[in-house]
N, C-alpha and C positions, 0 to 999 in steps of 0.2 A: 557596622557591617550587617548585611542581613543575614539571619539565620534561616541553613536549610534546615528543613523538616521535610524528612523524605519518606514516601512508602515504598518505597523501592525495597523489590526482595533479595533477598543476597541469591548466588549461585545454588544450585543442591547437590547433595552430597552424592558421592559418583554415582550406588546405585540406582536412587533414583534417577539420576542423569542419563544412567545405560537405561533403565525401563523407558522412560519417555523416546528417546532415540528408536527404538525399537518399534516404538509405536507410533512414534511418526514418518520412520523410515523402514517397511517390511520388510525389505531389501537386504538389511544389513543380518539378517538374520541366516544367511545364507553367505554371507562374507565377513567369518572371523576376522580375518586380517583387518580390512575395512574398520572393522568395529573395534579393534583392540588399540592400531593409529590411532584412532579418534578417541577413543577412553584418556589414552596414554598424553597426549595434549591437553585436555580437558581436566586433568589430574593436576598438570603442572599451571593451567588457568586458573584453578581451587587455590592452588600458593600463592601466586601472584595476587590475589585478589586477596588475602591474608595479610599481603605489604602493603598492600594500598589504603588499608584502613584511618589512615591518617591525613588520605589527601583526597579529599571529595572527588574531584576531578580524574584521579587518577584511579576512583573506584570505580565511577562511572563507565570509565573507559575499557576495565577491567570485564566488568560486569556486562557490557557492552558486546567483547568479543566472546565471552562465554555463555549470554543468549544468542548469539548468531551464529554457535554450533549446534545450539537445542533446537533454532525456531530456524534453521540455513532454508529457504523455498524450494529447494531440490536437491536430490542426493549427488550431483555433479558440484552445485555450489558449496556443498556442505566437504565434500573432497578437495573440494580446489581450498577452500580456507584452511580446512586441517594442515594439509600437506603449507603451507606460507608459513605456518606456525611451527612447522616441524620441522622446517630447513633453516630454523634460526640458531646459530653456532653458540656455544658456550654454555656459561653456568644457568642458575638459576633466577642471579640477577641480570642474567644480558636479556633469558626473557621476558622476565617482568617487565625490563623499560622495551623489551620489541615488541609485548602485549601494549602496554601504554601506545607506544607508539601508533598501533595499529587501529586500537579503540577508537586514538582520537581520527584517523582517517574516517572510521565508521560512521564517526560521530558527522565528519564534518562532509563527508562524499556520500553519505547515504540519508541519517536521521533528517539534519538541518534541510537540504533543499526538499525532501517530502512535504515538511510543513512549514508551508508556507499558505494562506488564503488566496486561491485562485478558483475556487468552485466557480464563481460567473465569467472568467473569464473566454470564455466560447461564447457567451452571447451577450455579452458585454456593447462586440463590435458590430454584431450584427442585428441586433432587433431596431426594426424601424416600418416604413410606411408600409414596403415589400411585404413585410415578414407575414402576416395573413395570406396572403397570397399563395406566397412561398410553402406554405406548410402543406395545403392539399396536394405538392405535387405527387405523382405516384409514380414518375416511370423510374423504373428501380435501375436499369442499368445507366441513363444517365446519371444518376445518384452516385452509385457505386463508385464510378471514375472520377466523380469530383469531392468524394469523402475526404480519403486521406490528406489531400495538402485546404482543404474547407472548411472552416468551424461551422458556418451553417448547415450545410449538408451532413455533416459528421452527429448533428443534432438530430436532423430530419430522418438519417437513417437510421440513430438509435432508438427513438419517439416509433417508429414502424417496427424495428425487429422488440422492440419491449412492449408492447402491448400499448404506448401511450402512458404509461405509470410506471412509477418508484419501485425498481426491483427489489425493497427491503420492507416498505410499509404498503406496497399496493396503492398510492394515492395516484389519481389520475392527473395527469396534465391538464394545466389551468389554460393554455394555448390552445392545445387538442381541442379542450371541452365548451372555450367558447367561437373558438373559428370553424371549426367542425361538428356544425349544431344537427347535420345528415347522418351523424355518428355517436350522437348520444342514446341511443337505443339500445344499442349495440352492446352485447354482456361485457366486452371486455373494456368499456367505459361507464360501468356501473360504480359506485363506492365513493371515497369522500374524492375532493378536489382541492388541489394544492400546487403550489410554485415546484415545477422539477428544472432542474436542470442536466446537461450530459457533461459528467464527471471523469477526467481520465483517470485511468487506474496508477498508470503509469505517468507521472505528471512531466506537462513542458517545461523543464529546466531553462528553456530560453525565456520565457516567459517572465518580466520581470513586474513586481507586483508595484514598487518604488520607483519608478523610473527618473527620480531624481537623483538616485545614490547613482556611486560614479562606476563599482562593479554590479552588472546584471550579473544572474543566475546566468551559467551557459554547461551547453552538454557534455562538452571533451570531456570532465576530470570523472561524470557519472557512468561515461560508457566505458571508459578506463578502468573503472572501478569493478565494472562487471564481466569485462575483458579478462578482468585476473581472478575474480572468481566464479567462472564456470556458466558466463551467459554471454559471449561475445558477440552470438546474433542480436544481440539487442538492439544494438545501433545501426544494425541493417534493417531490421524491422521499421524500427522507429523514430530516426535520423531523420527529419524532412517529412516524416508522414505519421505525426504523431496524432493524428485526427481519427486512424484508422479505424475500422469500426470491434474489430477486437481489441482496442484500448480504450473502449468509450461504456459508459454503462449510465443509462436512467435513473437518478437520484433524487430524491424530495430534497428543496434547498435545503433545509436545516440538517438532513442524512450529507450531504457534500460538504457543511462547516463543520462539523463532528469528523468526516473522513480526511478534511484536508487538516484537521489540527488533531489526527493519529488519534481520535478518541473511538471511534469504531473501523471494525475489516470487515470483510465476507475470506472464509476459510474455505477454499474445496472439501465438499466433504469426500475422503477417498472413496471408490467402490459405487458412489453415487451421483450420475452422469447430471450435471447443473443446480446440483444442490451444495449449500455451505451456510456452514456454521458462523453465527452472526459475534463477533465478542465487541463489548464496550468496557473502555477504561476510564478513568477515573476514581475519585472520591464518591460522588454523585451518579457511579454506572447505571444500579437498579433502578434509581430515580428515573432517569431518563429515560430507560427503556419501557419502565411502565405509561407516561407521559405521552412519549414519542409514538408508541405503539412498535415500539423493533421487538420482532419475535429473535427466539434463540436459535432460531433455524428457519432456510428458506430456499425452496424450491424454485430456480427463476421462471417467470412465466412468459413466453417468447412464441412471438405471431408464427404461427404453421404457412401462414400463406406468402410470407416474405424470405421463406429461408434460405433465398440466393444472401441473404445478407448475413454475412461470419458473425457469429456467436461471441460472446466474450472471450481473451485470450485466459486458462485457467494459471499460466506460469503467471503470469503479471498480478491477478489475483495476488498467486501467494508472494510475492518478490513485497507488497504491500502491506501483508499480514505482518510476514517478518518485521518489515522496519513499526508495526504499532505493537507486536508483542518486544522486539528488544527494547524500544523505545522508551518505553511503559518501564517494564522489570528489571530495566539496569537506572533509573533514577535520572537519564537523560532529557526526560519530560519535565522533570523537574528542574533539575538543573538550567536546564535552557532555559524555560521561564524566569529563574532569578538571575541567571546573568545577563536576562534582556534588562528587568528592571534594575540592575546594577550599573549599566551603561544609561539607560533613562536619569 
């Protein structure tokens, strides 16, 4: 059998649990009650993950729902999770296996369908004789109306509200800069030149990367998922119109295989309107980020002249973050890797 070797970090201990909460949620600082639930959960999570020492999977799992009360994307989600955990009847063992329990939903309704490699899949279908063509259009309200249910236009209007370039490295589009040679002058096609692609934030769960296995990816169990904790518009938003253009963001290819395999986020940074904190995980973080050129911080840069077109959604951002920090610090990153090649 393979042996895991994990970096995975265990839970921390409450106070620092309360400090971090704090600072990631300023809110609660102004509602004891609030904060005292959530300690008082998270206390009995610390135990449970005590009993699971013994069964990898069951630590992961563990460990799993006790980063997604550290790293919850909002104080509504972070409420709606506490409170499932808190209306579980019984001892201390009924919660550790309704923690188990719950982990492994996390695992399996949130972690697993994020990473999956779909970065090209938006212009996978559509690059062809057109597509030069297609790129110089500019009438923006015909655009708009055909975004949401269009992967080309959902491209075409990210490539305009982004500058033409990678909102994390700044490289310009390699499409923009050779079909658009009237535009190479221009400052905000100055800098190097590279493959981007438009990246959802929020990914197509319908979207099936294998189309020969006999279950595709599909949305029910993901909107369900957020149904119960504390984003049910979700699936209104994004149900049929996941193209929209606040689910879509300009990516340098290799930034879209790092984000779609949970090794880097963009974090909002609170307080500071389109700016976020860049993190990479792995072994190999530093490396990459000196390599790649990803700064620790990034201010997005967005065309003044096209601002009929929505900006990124910043909830969906962090709904992303979450799943690469729980992902990452409960050892589910890992684990999934060896139980892929356990089934190989």
């Amino acid at each position: 059998m393979a042996q895991w070797s994990s970096e995975a970090c265990p839970l921390p201990d409450e106070q620092t649990a309360r400090d971090h909460l704090l600072q990631e949620f300023p809110c609660l600082q102004k509602r004891d009650d609030v904060l005292q639930n959530v300690m008082g959960v998270y206390a009995k999570v610390l135990q449970a993950e005590r009993g699971a020492e013994e069964d990898r999977l069951d630590l992961v799992r563990t460990r799993l729902v006790g980063y997604f009360i550290l790293y919850s994307p909002t104080p509504q989600a972070l409420v709606a999770f506490v409170d499932e955990l808190r209306s579980i009847a019984g001892g201390a063992e009924a919660f550790k296996h309704s923690c188990y329990r719950l982990g492994d939903e996390v695992l399996e309704q949130f972690v697993r369908p994020f990473r999956v490699r779909r970065c090209d899949q938006i212009t996978r279908t559509v690059v062809g004789t057109d597509y030069p063509s297609i790129l110089v259009k500019t009438n923006m309200k015909e655009l708009l109306e055909e975004v949401p249910n269009d992967a080309l236009y959902a491209r075409l209007a990210a490539l305009f509200r982004d500058c033409y370039r990678c909102q994390v490295t700044r490289t310009v589009d390699y499409d923009t800069f050779t079909y658009k040679p009237q535009d190479r002058e221009r400052k905000h096609l100055d800098g190097r030149v590279g493959i981007t692609e438009p990246r959802h934030i929020i990914p197509d769960f319908d979207y099936d990367p294998c189309p020969w296995k006999d279950s595709p990816l599909r949305n029910e169990l993901q909107w369900k998922f957020w149904e119960r904790f504390g984003h049910p518009e979700l699936r209104d938003e994004l149900s049929g119109r996941i193209h929209r253009p606040e689910n879509v963001v300009t990516l340098r290819l290799d930034i879209c295989e790092m984000v779609d395999d949970l090794q880097l986020c963009l974090k909002p940074v609170q307080g500071k309107i389109g700016t976020f904190d860049i993190f990479v995980f792995g072994r190999n973080a530093t490396r990459l980020k000196d390599v790649r050129g990803i700064p620790d911080r990034r201010t997005f840069h967005l065309n003044a002249a096209v601002d009929i077109i929505p900006k990124p959604e910043l909830k969906y951002f962090r709904i992303l973050a979450t799943c690469c920090f729980i992902a990452n610090l409960s050892g589910a990153m890992e684990y999934n890797d060896v139980d892929s090649q356990l089934v190989e």
